[in-house]
C-alpha positions as CSV (number, residue, x, y, z in Angstrom):
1,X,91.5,37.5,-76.8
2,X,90.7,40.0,-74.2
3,X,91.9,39.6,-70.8
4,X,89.0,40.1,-67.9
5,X,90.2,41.3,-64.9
6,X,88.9,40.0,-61.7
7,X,86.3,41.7,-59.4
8,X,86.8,42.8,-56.0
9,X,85.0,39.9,-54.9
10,X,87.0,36.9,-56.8
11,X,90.3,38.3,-55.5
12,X,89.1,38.3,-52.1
13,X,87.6,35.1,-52.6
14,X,91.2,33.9,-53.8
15,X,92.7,35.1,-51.0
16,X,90.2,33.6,-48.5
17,X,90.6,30.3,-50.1
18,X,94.1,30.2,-49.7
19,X,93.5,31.4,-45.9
20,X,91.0,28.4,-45.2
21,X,93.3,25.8,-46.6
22,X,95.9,27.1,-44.0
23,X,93.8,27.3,-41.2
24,X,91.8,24.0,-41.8
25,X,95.2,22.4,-41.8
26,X,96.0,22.9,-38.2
27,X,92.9,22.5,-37.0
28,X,91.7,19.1,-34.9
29,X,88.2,18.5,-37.0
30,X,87.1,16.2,-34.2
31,X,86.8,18.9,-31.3
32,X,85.8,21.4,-33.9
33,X,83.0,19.1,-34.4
34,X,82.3,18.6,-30.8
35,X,82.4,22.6,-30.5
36,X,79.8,23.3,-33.3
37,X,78.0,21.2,-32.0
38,X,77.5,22.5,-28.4
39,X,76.8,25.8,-30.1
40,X,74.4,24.7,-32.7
41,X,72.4,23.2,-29.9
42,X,72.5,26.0,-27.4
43,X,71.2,28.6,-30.8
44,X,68.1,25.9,-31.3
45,X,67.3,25.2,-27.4
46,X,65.0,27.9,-27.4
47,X,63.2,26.8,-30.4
48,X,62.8,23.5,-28.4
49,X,62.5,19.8,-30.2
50,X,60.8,19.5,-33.6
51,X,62.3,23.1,-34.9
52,X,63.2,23.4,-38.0
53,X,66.9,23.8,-39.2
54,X,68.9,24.7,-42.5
55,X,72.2,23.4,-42.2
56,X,74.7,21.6,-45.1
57,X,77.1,19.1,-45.5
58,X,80.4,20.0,-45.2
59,X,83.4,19.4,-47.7
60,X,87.1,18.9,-46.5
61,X,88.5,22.2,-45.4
62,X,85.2,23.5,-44.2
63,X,84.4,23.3,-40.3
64,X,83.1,20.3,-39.9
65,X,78.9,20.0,-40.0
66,X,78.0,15.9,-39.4
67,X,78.5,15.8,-35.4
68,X,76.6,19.4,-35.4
69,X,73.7,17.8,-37.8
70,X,73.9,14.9,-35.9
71,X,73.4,16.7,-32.5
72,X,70.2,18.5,-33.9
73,X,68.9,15.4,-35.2
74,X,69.3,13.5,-31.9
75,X,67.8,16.6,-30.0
76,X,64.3,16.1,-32.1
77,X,65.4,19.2,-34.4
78,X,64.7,18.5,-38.5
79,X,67.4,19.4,-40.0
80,X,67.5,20.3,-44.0
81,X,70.0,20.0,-46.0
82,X,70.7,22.0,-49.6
83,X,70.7,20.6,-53.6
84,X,72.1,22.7,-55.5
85,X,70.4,22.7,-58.8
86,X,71.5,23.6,-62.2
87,X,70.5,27.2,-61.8
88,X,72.5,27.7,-58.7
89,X,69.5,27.8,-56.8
90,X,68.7,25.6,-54.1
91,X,66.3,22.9,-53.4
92,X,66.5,20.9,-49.6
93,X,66.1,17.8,-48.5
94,X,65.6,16.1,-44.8
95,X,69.4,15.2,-44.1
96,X,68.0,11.6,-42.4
97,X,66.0,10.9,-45.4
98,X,68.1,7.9,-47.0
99,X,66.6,8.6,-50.2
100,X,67.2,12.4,-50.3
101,X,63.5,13.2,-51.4
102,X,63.7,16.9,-52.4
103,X,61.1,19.4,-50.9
104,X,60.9,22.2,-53.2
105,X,62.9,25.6,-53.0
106,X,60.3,26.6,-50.4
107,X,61.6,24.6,-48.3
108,X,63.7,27.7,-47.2
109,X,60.1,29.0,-45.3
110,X,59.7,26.2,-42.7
111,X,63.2,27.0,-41.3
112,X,63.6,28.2,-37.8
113,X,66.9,28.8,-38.1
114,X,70.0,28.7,-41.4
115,X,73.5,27.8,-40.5
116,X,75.0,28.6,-43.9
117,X,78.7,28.1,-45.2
118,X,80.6,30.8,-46.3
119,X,85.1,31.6,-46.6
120,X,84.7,34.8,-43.9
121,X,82.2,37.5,-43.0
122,X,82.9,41.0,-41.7
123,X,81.6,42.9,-39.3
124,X,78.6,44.2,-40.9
125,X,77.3,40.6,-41.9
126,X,78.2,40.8,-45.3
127,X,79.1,37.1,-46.0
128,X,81.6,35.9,-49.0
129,X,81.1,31.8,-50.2
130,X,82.0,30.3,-53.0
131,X,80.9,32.4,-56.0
132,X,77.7,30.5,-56.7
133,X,75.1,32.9,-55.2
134,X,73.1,30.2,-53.8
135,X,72.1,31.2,-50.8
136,X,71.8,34.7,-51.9
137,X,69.0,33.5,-54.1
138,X,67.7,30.9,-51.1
139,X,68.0,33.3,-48.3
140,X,65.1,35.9,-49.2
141,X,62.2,32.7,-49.4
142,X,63.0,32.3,-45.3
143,X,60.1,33.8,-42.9
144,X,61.0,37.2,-41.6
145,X,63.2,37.2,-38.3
146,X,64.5,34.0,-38.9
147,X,68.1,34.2,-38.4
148,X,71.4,33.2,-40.7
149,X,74.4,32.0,-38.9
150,X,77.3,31.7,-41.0
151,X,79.8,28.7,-39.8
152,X,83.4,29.5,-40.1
153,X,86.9,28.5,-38.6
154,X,88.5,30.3,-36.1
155,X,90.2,33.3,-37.6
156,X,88.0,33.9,-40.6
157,X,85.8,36.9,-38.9
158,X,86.9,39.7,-40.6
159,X,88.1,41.9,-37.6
160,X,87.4,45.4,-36.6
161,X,89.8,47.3,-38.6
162,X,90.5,45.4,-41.8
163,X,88.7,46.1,-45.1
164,X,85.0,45.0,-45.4
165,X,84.2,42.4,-47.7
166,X,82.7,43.6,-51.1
167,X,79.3,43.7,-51.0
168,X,76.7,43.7,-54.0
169,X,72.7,44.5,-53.0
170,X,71.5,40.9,-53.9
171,X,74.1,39.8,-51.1
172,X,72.0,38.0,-48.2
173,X,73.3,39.7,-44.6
174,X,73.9,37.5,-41.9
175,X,73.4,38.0,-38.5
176,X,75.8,36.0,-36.4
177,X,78.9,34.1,-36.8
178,X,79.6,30.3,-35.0
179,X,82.9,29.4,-34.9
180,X,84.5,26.0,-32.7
181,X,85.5,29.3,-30.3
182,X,81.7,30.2,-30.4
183,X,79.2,32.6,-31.6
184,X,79.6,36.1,-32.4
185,X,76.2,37.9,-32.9
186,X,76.3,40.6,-35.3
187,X,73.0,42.1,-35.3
188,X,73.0,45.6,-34.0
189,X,71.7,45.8,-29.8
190,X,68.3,47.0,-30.6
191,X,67.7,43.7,-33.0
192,X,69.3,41.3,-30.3
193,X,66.0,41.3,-27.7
């Protein structure tokens, strides 16, 4: 049996898995919480109440999303939340819907705003998840000008000086990063008016 070796991208993606596990464990997921929060509602108080939002539900180790969807959802934003499908792609449904009634991979087009997951993101806005490519295949069915903020813990910015993540030309950019320390727009100055 031949022996595959791994791609730039699953060893970085090892390493930044083992990096999140170290960092979630010292981190106090309530005030983390609280923080995203606070910054999730100052990115969609210009879009006012009844904006639309992409956000997700968060698994153990990743910075915590229910206050932050909370938040939204008590200042008149609807928030969307992903189904990941068979194919990797992603259908959404209304994350106060008991019944999690799917609305279609279009969905993606109503959003005002995404606030995806991903293990880090560097500098450029090249953003490394989990391997799946969901988003990557989500991402391009948003309106034009409709931002992507990628929610990470403190720490997992790639910083000036360290090597980029790898990046392949179906990979979605992003254009900011929120952390529980706050946001950190990425877009260059002339896209920021």
């Amino acid at each position: 049996m031949r022996r595959v070796s791994p791609t730039p991208k699953s060893r970085r993606r090892r390493e930044l898995r083992a990096r999140r596990r170290e960092i979630a464990a010292g981190r106090d997921t309530e005030a983390d919480g609280r923080s995203l929060a606070e910054g999730a509602l100052a990115l969609v108080g210009p879009l006012g109440p009844g904006a639309t939002v992409l956000s997700y539900e968060s698994v153990p180790g990743e910075p915590p999303t229910g206050p932050m969807n909370a938040a939204l959802v008590g200042a008149g934003v609807r928030v969307l939340v992903p189904d990941t499908l068979d194919d990797l792609d992603l259908d959404w449904h209304d994350v106060t819907d008991p019944a999690a009634v799917r609305l279609g991979l279009d969905a993606v087009a109503l959003a005002d705003l995404v606030l995806s997951p991903g293990l880090a993101v560097d500098r450029t806005g090249t953003r490394l998840g989990q391997g799946g490519g969901c988003y990557d295949k989500a991402l391009p069915r948003r309106r034009a000008g409709v931002r992507v903020v990628t929610l990470l813990h403190p720490g997992e910015l790639v910083p000036d000086g360290e090597e980029p993540l790898p990046r392949e030309s179906f990979d979605q950019p992003v254009d900011a990063v929120l952390t529980a320390d706050g946001l950190t727009d990425l877009r260059p100055p002339s896209d920021k008016n």
